[in-house]
N, C-alpha and C positions, 0 to 999 in steps of 0.2 A: 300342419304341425305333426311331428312323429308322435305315434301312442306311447307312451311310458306306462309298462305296466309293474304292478307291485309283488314281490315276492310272496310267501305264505313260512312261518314259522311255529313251533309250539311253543306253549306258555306256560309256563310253569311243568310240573311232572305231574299234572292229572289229565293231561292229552287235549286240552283243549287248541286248536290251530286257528293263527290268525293270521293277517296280513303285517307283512313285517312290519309297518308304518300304519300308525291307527291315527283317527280324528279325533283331540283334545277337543269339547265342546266350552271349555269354560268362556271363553270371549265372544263366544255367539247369544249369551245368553243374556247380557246386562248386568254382568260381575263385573267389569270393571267401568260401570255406568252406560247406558241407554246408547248399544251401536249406531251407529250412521247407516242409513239405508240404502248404501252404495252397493249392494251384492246383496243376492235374493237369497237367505238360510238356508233354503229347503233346493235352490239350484246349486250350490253350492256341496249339498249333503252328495245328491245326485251325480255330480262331477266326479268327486271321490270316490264313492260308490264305481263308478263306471270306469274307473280310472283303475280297481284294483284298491281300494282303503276300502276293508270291508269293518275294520274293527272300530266302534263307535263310540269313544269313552263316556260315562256325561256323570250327575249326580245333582241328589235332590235338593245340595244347595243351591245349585247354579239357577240364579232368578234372584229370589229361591223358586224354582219350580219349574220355571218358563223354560229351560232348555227340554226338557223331560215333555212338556206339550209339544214344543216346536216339533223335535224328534218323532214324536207320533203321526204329526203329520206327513212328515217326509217318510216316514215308512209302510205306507200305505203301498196300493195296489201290488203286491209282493216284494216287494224292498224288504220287508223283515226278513225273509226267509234267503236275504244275498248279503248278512251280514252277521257281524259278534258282535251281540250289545251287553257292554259293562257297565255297569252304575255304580254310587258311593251312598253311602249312611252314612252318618256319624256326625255330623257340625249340623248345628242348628243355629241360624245369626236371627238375632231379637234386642232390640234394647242397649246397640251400641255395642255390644258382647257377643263372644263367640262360646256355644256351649258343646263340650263333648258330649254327645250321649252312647250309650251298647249297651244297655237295660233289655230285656229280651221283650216286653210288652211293646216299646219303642223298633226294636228291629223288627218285628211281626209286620207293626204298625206301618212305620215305612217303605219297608219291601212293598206290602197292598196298597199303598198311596202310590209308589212309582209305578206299580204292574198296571195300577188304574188310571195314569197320567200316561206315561207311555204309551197304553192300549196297547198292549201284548198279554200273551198268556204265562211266560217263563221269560226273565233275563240270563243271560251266558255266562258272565261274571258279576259277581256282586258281591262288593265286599268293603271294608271299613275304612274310612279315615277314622282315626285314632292317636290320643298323644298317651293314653292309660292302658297299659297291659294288664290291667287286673279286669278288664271288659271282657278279652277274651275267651277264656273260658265260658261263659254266659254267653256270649255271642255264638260261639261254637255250636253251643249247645242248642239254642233258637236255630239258627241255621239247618242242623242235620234234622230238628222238626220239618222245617220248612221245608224240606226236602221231597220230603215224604209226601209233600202236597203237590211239589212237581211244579212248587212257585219259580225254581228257578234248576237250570243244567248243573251238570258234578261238578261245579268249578268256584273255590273261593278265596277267599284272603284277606288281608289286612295290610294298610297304607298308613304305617306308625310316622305321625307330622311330630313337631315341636311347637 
């Protein structure tokens, strides 16, 4: 089989560079109920990786949780260091209900929950699902804290849902 490799673009205007085509994690993780075990996650991650998809998307709903473990495992023995890992806040599913949160005690909180599930030291991009633009500013604000602690690279955003 011919190699097919993947380009490298910027994202957004804070310079961050990715692989023109990234890996959506949401269907590896049991979001849309308990995969079939026809294809090994973490050979899969691997393939892509090797393949030129260096950009990793995932988020601490996905499980909720389980993609964010899976993914630390596959990035193990320097795989983190041949990739851009994105993550999401903001949806929390409990009790039937889907809740927005961007309270800054909560963005702290979960930034350190996925730094500690992933096993990494800094995520690349990280930034909100969100249907409430009045989070913003608050979130902003926790963010450029967080900065400062070097939880995560110059790069952030917001993914305003309905």
């Amino acid at each position: 089989m011919a190699e097919c490799r993947v380009g490298r673009i910027k994202l957004g205007s804070q310079g961050l560079e990715v692989s023109a085509q990234g890996l959506g994690r949401m269907s590896l993780s049991a979001f849309f109920g308990v995969p079939e075990p026809k294809t090994d996650p973490i050979s899969l991650l691997h393939h892509a990786i090797n393949s030129g998809i260096t950009f990793l998307d995932t988020a601490d709903s996905y499980g909720p949780h389980t993609d964010e473990l899976l993914l630390a495992k596959a990035l193990k023995n320097g795989v983190r260091e041949r990739v851009e890992l994105a993550s999401k806040f903001g949806i929390i599913y409990g009790e039937g209900k889907r809740v927005i949160k961007g309270d800054p005690l909560y963005v702290r909180a979960a930034c350190e929950a996925s730094l500690q599930r992933l096993d990494v030291d800094c995520i690349d991009l990280y930034y909100q699902l969100s249907s409430c633009k009045s989070y913003f500013m608050l979130w902003f604000y926790t963010i450029v804290k967080m900065k400062w602690k070097s939880q995560f690279r110059d790069h952030e955003g917001v993914s305003l849902i309905e």
